[in-house]
C-alpha positions as CSV (number, residue, x, y, z in Angstrom):
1,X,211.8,54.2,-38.2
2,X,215.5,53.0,-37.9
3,X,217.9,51.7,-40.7
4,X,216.6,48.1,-39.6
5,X,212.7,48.8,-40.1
6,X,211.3,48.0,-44.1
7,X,208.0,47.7,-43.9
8,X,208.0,47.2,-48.1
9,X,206.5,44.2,-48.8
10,X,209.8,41.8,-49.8
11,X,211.5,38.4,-49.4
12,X,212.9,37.2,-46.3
13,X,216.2,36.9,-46.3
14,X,217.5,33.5,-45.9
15,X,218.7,34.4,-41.8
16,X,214.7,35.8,-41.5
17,X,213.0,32.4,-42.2
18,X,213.3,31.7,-37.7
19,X,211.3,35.0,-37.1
20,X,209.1,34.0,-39.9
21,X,208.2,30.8,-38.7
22,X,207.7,31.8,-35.0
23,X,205.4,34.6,-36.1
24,X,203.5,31.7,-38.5
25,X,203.3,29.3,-36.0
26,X,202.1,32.4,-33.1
27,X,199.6,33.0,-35.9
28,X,197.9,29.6,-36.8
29,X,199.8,27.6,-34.3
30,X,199.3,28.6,-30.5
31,X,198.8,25.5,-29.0
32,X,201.7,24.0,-30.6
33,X,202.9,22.7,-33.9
34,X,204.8,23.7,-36.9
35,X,203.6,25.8,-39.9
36,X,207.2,25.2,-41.7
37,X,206.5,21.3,-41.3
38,X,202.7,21.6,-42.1
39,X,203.3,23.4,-45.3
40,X,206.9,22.9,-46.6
41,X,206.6,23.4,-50.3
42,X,205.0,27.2,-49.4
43,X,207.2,27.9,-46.0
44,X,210.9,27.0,-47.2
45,X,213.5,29.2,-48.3
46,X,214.0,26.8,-51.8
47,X,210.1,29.1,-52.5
48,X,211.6,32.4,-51.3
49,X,210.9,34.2,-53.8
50,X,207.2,33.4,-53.8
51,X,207.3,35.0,-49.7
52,X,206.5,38.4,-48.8
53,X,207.5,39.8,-45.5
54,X,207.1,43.4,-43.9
55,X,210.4,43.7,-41.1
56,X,210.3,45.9,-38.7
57,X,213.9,46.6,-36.5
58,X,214.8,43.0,-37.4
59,X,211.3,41.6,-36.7
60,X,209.4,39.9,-39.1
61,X,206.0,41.4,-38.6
62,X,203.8,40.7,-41.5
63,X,203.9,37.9,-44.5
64,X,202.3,36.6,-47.2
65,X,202.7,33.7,-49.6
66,X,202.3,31.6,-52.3
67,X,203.0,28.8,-54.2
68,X,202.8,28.7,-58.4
69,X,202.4,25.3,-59.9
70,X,201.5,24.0,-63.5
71,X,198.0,22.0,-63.4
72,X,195.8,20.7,-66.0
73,X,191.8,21.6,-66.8
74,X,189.8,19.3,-68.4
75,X,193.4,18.8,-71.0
76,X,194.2,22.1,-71.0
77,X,197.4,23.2,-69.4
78,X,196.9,26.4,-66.8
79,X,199.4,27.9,-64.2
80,X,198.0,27.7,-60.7
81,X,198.7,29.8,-57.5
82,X,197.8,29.2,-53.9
83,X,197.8,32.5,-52.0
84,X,198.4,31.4,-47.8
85,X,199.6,31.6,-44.5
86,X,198.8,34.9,-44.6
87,X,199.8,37.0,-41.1
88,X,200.5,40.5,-39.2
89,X,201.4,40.9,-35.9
90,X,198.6,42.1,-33.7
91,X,200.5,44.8,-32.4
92,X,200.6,46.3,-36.4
């Protein structure tokens, strides 16, 4: 591993959301399309801190996220979560 390689689960940093998106879009969208335009409330950086990434020499190789939003049962307030675009390159 180099200095640039962390494969801990983290954020992406705000100049990582590019490699994100190509990796997203590799993933779920090979014959062409956007994930970041499909799913912009889960895929932007303003729900960064709800993204999980795994970097590897500058490379965004892995991700998870999610989304967290307030919802109502039958009245009763709860606190919701989506859990999505989940993705590793192939070659990891």
């Amino acid at each position: 591993m180099d200095s640039e390689t962390d494969l801990a689960p983290r954020p992406p940093e705000p100049g990582e959301f590019p490699a994100l998106h190509e990796l997203l879009n590799a993933t779920f969208r090979a014959g062409g399309g956007s994930m970041a335009n499909d799913y912009p409330r889960m895929l932007s950086e303003r729900n960064r801190a709800n993204l999980r990434v795994c970097v590897d020499g500058g490379r965004v190789v892995s991700h998870v996220g999610t989304v967290h939003r307030d919802a109502s049962l039958e009245g009763t307030p709860v606190r919701v979560a989506l859990v999505g675009a989940v993705a590793t390159d192939p070659e990891y």
